[in-house]
DSSP file (Angstrom, degrees, kcal/mol; ACC not computed):
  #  RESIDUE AA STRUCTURE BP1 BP2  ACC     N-H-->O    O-->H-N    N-H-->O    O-->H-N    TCO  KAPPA ALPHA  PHI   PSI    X-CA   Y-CA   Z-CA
    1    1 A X              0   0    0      0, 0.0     3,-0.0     0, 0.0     0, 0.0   0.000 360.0 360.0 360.0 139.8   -3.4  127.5   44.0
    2    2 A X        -     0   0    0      1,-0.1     2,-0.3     0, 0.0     0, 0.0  -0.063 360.0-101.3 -77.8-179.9   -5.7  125.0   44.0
    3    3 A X        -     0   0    0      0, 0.0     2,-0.4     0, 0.0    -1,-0.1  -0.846  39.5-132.7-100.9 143.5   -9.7  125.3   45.3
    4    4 A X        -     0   0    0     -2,-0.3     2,-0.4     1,-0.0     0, 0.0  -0.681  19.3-113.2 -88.0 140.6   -9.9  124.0   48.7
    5    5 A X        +     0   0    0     -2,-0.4     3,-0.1     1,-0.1    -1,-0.0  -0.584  41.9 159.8 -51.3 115.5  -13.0  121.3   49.6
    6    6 A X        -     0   0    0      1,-0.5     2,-0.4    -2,-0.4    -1,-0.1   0.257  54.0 -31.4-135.1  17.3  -15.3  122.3   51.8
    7    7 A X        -     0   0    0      0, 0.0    -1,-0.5     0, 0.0     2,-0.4  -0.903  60.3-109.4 156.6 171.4  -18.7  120.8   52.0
    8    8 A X        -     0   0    0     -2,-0.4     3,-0.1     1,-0.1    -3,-0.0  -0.980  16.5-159.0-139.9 131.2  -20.9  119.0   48.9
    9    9 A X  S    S-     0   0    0     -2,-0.4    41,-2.1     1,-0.3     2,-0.2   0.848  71.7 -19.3 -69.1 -50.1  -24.1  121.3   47.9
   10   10 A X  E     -a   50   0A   0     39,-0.2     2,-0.3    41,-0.1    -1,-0.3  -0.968  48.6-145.4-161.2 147.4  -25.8  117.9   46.2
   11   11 A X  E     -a   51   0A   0     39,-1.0    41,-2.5    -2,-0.2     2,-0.5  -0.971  26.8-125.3-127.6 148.1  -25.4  114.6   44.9
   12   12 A X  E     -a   52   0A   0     -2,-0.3    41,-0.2    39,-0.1     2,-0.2  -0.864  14.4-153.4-106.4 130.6  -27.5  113.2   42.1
   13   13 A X  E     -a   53   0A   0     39,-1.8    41,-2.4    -2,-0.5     2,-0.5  -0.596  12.3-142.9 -50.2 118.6  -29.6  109.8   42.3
   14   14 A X  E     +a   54   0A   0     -2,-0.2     2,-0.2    39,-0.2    88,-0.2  -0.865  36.3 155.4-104.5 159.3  -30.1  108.1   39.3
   15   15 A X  E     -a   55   0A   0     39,-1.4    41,-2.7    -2,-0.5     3,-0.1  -0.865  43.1-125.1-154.9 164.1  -33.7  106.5   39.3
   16   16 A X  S    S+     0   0    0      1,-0.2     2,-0.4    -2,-0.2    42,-0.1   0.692  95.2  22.8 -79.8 -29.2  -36.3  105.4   36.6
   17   17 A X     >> -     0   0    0     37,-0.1     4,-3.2     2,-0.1     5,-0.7  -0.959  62.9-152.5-157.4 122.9  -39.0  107.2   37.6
   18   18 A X  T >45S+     0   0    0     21,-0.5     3,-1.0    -2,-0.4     2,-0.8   0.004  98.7  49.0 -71.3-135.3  -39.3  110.6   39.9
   19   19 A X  T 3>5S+     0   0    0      1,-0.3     4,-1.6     2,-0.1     5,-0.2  -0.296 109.1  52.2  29.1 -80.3  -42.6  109.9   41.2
   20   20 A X  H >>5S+     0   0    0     -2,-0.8     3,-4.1     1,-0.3     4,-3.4   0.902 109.2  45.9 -60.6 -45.9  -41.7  106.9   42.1
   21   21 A X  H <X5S+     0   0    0     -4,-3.2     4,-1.6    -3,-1.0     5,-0.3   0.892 110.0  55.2 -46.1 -31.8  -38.6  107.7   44.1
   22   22 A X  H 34<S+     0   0    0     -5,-0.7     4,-0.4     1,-0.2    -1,-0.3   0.835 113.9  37.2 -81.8 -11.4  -40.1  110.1   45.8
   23   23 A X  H <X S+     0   0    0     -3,-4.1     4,-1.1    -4,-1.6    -2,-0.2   0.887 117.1  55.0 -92.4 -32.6  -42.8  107.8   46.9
   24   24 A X  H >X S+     0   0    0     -4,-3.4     3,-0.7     1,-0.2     4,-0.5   0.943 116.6  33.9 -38.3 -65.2  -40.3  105.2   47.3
   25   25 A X  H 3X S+     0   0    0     -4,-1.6     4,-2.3     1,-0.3     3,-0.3   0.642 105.2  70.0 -60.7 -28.3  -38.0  107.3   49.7
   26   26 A X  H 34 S+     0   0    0     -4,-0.4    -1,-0.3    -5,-0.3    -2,-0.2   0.748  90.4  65.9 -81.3 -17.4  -40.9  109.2   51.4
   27   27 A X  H << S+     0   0    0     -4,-1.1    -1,-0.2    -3,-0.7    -2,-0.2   0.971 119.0  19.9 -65.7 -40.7  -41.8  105.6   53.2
   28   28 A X  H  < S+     0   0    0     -4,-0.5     2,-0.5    -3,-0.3    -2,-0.2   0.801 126.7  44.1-102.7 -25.4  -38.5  105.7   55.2
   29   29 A X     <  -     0   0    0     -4,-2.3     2,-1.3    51,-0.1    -1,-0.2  -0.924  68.3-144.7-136.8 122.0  -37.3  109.3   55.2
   30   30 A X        +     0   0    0     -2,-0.5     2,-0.2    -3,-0.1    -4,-0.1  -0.710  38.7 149.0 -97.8 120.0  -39.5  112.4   55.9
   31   31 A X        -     0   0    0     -2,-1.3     2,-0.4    15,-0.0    15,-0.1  -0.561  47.0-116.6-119.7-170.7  -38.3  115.5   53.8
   32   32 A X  E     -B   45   0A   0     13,-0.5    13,-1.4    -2,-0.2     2,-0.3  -0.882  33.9-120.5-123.3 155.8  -39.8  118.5   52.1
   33   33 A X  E     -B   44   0A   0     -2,-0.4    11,-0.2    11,-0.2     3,-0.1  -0.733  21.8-169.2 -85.0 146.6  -39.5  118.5   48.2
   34   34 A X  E     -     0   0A   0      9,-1.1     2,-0.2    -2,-0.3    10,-0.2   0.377  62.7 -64.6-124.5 -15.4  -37.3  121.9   47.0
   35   35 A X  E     -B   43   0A   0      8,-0.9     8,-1.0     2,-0.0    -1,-0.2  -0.514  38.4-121.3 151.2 162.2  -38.4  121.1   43.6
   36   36 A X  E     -B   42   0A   0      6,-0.2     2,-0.4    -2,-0.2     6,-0.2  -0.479  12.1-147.3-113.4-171.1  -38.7  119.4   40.4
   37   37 A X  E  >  -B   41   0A   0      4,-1.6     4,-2.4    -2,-0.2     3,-0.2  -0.770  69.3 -70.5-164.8 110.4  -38.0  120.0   36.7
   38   38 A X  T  4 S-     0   0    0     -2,-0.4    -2,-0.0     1,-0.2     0, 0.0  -0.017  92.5 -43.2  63.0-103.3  -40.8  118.1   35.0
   39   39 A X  T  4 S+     0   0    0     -3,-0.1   -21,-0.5   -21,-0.1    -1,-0.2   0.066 130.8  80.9-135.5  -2.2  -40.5  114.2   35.2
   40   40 A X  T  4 S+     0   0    0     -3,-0.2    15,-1.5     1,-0.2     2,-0.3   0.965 102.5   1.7 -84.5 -67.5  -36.4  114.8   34.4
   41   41 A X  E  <  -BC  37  54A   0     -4,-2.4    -4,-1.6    13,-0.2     2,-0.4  -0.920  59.1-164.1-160.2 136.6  -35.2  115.8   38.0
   42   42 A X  E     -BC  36  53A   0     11,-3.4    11,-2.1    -2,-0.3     2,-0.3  -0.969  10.5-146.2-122.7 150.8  -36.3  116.3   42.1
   43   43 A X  E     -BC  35  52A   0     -8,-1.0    -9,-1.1    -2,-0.4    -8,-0.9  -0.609   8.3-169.3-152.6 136.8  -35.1  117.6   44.7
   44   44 A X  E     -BC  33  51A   0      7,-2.2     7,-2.0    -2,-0.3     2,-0.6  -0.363  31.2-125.8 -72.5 124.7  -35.4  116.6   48.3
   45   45 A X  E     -BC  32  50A   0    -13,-1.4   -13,-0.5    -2,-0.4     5,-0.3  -0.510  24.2-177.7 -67.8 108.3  -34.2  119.3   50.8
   46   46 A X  E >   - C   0  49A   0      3,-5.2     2,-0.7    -2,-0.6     3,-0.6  -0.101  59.4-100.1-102.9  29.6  -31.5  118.1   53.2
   47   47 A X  T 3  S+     0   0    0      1,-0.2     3,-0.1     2,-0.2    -2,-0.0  -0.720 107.9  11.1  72.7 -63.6  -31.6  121.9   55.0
   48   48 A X  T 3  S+     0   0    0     -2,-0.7     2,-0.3     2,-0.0    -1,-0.2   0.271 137.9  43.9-104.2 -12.6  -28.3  123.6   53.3
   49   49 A X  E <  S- C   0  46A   0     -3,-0.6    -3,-5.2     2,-0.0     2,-0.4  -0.800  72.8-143.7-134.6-156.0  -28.0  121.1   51.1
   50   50 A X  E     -aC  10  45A   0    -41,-2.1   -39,-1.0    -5,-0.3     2,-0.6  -0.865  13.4-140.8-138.2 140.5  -30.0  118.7   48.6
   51   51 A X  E     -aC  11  44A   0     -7,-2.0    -7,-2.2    -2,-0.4     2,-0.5  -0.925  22.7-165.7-134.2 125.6  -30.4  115.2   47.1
   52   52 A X  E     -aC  12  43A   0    -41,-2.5   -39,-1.8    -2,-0.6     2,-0.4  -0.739   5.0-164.4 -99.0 143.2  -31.4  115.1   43.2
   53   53 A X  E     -aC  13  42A   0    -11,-2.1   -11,-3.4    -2,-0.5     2,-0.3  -0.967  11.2-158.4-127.1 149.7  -32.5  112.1   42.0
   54   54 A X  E     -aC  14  41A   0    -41,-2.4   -39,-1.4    -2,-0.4     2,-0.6  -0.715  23.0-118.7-113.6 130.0  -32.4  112.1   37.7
   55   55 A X  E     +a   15   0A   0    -15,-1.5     2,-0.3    -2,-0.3   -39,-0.2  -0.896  47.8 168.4-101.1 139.1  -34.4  109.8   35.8
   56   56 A X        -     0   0    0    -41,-2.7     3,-0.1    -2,-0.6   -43,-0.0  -0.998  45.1 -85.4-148.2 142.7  -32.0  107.8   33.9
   57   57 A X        -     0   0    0     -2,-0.3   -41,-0.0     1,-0.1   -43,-0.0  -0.015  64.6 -91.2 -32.4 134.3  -32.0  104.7   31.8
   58   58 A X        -     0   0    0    -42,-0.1     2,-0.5    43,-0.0    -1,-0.1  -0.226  55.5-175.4 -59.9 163.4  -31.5  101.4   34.3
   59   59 A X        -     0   0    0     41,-0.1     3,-0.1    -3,-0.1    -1,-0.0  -0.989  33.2 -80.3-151.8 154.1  -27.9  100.4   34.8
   60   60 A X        -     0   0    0     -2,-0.5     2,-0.1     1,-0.1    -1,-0.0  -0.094  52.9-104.9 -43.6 142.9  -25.8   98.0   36.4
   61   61 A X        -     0   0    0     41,-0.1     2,-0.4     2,-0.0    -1,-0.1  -0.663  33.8-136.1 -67.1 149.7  -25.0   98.4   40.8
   62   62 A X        -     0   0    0      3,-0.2    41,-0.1    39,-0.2    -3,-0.0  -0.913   7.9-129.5-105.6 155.3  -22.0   99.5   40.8
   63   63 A X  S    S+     0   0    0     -2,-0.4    -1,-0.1     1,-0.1    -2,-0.0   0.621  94.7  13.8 -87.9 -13.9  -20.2   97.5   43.6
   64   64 A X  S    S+     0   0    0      2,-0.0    -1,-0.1    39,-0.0    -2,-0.0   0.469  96.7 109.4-115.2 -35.1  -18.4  100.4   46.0
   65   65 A X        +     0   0    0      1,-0.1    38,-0.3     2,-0.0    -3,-0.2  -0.408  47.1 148.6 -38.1 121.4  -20.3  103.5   44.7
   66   66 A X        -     0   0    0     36,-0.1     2,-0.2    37,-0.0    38,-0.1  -0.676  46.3-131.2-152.3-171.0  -22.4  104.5   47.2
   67   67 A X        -     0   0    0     -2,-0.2    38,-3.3    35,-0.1     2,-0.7  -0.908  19.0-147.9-160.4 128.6  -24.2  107.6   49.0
   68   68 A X  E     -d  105   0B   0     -2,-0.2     2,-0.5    36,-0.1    38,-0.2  -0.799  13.8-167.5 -98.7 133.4  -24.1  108.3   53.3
   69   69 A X  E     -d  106   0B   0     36,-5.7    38,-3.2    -2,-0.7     2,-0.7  -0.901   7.5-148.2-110.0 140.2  -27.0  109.7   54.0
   70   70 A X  E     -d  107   0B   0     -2,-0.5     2,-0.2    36,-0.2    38,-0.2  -0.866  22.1-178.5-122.8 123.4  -27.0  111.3   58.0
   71   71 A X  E     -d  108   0B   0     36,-2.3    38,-2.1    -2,-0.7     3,-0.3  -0.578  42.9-120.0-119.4 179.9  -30.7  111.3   60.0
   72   72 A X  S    S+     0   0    0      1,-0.3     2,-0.2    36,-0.2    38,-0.2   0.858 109.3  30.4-109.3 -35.7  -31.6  112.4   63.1
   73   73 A X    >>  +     0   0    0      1,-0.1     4,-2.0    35,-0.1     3,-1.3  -0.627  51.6 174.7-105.8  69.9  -32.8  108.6   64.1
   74   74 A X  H 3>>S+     0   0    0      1,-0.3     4,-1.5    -3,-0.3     5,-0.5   0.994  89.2  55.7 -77.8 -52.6  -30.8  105.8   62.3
   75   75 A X  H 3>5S+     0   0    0      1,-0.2     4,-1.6     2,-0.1    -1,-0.3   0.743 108.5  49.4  -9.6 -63.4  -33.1  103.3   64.8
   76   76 A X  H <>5S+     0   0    0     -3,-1.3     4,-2.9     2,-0.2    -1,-0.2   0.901 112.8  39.8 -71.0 -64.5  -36.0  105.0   63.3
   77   77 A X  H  X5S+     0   0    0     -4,-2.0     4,-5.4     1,-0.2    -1,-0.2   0.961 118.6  53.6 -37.6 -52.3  -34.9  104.6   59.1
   78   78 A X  H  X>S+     0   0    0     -4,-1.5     4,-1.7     1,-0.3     5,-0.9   0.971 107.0  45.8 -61.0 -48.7  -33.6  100.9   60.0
   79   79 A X  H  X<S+     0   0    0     -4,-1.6     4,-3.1    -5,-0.5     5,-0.4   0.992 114.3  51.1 -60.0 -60.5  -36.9   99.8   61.7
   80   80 A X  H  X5S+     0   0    0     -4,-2.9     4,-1.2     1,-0.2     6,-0.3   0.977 113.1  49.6 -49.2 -55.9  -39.2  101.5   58.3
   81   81 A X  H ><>S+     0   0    0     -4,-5.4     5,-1.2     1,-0.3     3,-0.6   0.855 108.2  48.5 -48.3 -56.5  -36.8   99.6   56.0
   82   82 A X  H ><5S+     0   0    0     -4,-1.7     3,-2.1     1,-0.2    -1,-0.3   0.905 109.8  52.4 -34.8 -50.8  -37.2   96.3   57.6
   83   83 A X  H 3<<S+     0   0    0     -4,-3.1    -1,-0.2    -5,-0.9    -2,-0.2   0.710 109.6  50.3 -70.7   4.2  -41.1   96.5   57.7
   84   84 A X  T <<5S-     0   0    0     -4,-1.2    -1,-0.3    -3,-0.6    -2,-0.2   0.563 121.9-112.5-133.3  23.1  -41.2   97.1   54.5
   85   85 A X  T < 5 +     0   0    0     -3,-2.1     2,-0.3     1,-0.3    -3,-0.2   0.721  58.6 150.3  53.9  52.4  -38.9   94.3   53.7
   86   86 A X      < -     0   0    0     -5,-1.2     2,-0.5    -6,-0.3    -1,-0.3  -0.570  47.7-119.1 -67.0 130.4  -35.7   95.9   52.4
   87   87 A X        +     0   0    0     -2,-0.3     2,-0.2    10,-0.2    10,-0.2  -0.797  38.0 179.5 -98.8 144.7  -32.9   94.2   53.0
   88   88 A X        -     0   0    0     -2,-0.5     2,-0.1     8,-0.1     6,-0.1  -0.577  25.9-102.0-132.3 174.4  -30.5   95.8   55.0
   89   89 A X        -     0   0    0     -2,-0.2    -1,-0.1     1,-0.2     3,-0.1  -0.472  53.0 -69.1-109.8 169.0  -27.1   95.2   56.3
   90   90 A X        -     0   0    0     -2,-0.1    -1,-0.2     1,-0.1     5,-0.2  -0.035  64.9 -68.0 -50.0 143.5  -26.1   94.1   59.9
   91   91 A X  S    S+     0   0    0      1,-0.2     2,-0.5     3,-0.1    -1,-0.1  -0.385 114.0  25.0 -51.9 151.5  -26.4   96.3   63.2
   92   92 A X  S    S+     0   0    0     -2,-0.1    -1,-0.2    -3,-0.1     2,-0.1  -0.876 119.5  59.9 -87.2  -5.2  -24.8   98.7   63.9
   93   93 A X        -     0   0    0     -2,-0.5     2,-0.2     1,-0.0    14,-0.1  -0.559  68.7-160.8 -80.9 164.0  -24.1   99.6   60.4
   94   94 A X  B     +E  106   0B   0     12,-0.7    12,-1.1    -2,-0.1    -3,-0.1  -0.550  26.2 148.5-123.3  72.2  -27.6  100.3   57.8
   95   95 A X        +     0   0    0     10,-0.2     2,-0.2    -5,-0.2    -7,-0.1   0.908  14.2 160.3 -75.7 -81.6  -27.1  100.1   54.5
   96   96 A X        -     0   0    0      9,-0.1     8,-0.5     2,-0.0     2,-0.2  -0.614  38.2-100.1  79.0-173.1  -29.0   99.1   51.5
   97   97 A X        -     0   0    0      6,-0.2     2,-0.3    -2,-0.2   -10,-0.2  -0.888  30.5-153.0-167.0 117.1  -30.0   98.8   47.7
   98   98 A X    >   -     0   0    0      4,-0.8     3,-5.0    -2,-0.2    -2,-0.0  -0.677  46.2 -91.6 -85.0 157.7  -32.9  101.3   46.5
   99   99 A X  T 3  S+     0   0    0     -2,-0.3    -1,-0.1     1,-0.2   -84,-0.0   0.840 127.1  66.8   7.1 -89.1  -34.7   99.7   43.6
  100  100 A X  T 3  S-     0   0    0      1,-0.1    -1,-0.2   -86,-0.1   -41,-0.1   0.250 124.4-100.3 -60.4   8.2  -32.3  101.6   40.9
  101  101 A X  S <  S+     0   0    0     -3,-5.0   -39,-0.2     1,-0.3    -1,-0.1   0.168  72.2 164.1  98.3 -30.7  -29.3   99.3   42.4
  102  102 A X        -     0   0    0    -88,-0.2    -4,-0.8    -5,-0.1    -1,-0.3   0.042  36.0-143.6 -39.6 121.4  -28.4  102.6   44.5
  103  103 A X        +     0   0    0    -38,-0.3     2,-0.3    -6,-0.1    -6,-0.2  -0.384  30.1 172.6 -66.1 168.4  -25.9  101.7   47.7
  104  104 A X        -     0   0    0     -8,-0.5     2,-0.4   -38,-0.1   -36,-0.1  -0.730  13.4-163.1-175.9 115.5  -27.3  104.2   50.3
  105  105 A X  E     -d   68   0B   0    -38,-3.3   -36,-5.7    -2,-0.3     2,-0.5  -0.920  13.6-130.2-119.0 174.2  -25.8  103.7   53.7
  106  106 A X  E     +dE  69  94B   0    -12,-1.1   -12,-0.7    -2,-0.4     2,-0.3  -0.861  24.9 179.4-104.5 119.5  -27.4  105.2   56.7
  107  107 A X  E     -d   70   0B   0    -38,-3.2   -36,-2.3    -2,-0.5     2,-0.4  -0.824  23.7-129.2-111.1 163.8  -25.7  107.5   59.7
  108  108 A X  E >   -d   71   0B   0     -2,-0.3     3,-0.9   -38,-0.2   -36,-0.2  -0.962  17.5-129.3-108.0 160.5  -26.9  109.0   62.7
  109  109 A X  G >  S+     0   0    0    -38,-2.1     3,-0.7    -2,-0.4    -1,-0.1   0.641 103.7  57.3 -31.4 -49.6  -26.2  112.7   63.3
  110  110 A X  G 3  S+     0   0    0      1,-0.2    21,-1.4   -38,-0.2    24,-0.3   0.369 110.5  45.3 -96.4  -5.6  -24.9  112.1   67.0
  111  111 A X  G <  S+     0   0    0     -3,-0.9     2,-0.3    19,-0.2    -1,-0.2   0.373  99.0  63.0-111.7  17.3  -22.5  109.9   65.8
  112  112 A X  S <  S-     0   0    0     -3,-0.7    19,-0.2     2,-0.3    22,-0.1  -0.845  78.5-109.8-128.8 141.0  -20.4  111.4   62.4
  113  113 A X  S    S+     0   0    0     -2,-0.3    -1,-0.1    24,-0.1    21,-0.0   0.859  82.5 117.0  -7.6 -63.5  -18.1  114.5   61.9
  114  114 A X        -     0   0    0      1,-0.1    -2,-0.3    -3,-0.0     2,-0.2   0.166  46.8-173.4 -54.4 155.0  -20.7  115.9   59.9
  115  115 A X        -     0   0    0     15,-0.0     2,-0.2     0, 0.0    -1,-0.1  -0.737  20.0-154.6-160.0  97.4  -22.1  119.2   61.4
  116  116 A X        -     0   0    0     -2,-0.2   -69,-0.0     1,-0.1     0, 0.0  -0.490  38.4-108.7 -72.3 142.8  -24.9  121.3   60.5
  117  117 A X     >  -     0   0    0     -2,-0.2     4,-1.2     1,-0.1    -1,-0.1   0.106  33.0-111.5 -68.1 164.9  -24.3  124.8   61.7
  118  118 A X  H  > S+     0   0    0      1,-0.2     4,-1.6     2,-0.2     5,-0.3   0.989 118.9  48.5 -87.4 -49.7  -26.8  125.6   64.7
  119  119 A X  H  > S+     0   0    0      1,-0.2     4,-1.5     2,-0.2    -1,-0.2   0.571 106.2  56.0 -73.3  -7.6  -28.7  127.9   62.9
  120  120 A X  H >>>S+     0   0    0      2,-0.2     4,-1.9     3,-0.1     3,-0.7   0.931 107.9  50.2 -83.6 -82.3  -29.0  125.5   59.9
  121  121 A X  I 3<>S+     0   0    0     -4,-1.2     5,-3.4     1,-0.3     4,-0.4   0.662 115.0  46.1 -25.4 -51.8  -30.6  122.8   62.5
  122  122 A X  I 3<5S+     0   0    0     -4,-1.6    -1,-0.3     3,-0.2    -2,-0.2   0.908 106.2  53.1 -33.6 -61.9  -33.3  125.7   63.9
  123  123 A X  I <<5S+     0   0    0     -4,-1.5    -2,-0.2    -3,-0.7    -1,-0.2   0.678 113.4  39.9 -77.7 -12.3  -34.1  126.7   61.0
  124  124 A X  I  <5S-     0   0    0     -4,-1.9    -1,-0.2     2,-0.2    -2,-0.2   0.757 118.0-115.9 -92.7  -6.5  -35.0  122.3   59.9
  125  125 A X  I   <S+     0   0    0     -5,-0.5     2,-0.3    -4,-0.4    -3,-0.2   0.901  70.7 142.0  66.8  50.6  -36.4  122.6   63.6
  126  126 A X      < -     0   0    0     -5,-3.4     2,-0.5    -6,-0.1    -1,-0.2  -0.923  40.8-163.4-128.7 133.6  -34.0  120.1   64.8
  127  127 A X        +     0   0    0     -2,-0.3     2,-0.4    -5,-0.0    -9,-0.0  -0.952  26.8 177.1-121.0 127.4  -32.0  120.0   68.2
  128  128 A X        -     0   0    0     -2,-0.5     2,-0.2   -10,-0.1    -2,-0.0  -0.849  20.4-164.0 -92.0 141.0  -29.4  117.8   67.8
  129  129 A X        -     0   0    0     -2,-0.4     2,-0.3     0, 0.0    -2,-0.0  -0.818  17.1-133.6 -86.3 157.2  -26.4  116.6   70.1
  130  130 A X        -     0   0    0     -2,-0.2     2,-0.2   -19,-0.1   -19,-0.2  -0.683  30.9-112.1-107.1 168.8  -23.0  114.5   69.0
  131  131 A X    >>  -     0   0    0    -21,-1.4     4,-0.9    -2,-0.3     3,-0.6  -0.555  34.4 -91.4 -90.6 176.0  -21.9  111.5   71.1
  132  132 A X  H 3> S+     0   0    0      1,-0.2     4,-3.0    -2,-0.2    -1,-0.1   0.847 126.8  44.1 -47.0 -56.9  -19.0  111.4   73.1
  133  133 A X  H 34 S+     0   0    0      1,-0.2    -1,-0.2     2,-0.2   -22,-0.1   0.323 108.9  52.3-114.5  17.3  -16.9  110.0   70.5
  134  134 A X  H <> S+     0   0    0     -3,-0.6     4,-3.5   -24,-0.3    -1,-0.2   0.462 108.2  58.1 -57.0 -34.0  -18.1  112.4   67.3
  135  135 A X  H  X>S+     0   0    0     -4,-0.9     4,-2.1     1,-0.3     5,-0.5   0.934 110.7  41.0 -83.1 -36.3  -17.2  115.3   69.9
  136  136 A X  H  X5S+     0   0    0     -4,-3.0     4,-2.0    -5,-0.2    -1,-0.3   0.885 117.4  48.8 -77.2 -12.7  -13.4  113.8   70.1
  137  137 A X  H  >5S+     0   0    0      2,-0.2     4,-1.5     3,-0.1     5,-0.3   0.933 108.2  47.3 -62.9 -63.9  -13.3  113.2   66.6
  138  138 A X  H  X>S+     0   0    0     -4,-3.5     5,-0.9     1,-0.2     4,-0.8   0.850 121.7  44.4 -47.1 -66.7  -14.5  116.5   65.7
  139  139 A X  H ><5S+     0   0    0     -4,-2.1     3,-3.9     3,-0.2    -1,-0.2   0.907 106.0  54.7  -6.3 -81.5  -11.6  117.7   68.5
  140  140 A X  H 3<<S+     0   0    0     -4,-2.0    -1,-0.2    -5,-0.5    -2,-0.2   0.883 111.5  49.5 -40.2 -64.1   -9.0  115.6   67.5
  141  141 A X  H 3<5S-     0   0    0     -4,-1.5    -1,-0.3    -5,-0.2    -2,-0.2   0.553 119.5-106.1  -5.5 -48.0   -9.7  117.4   64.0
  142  142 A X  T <<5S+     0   0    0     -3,-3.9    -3,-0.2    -4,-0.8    -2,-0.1   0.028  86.5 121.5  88.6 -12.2   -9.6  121.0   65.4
  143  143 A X      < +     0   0    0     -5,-0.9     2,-0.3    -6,-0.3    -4,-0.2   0.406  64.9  10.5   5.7 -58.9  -13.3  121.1   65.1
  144  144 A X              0   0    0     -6,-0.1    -2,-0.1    -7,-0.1    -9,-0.0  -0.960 360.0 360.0-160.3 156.7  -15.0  121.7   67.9
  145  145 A X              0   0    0     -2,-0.3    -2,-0.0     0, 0.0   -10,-0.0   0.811 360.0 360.0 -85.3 360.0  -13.6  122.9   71.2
């Protein structure tokens, strides 16, 4: 029998330089670091899970490889990128291009499937709510009640 899917622990960022991604990323997104391994590897703490970014050689974008990343203010991200004169895709979706050619789109919380556990959310010291039409996805789903 196969292993079923249930969630992803981390996904890894390739970048040139930790330092800089972490100062890069710290302009738009406030996180805690959960740790590094030298100048080789970070990682930022998303509450039960993580985002590594890798130092790696530069590379090509790839043209559908991407990464969603889900915030508690998508307003909030879009408004830092712009001022700091990212370019970004169209309202109401946010995507991007870091530096390293990484796709990164942007969700908000109150609008996605995704669902952090309540105690997960306490514990980042976040109260979150879903919209209207997260809570019927998550329904339709078997989800949520």
């Amino acid at each position: 029998m196969a292993a079923r899917l249930i969630g992803i622990n981390h996904v890894a960022l390739e970048v040139n330089g930790i330092d800089e991604a972490l100062a890069w990323y710290g302009q738009f997104f406030e996180f805690e670091l959960r740790g590094r391994i030298g100048n080789s590897m970070a990682f930022i703490d998303m509450g039960d899970q993580f985002l590594a970014l890798a130092r790696s050689a530069p590379s090509a974008p790839d043209a559908e490889r991407h990464l969603g990343l889900v915030v508690d203010n998508k307003g909030a991200a879009r408004a830092e990128l712009v001022a700091a004169g990212v370019e970004v895709t169209r309202a109401p979706n946010l995507s991007f291009r870091d530096p390293w050619g990484n796709h990164v789109q942007v969700v908000d919380y109150r609008d996605v499937q995704f669902t952090k556990a309540p105690e997960v959310l306490r514990g980042m010291g976040l109260e979150l709510e879903k919209s209207d039409s997260a809570l019927a996805e998550l329904r339709a789903a078997g989800l949520a009640d």
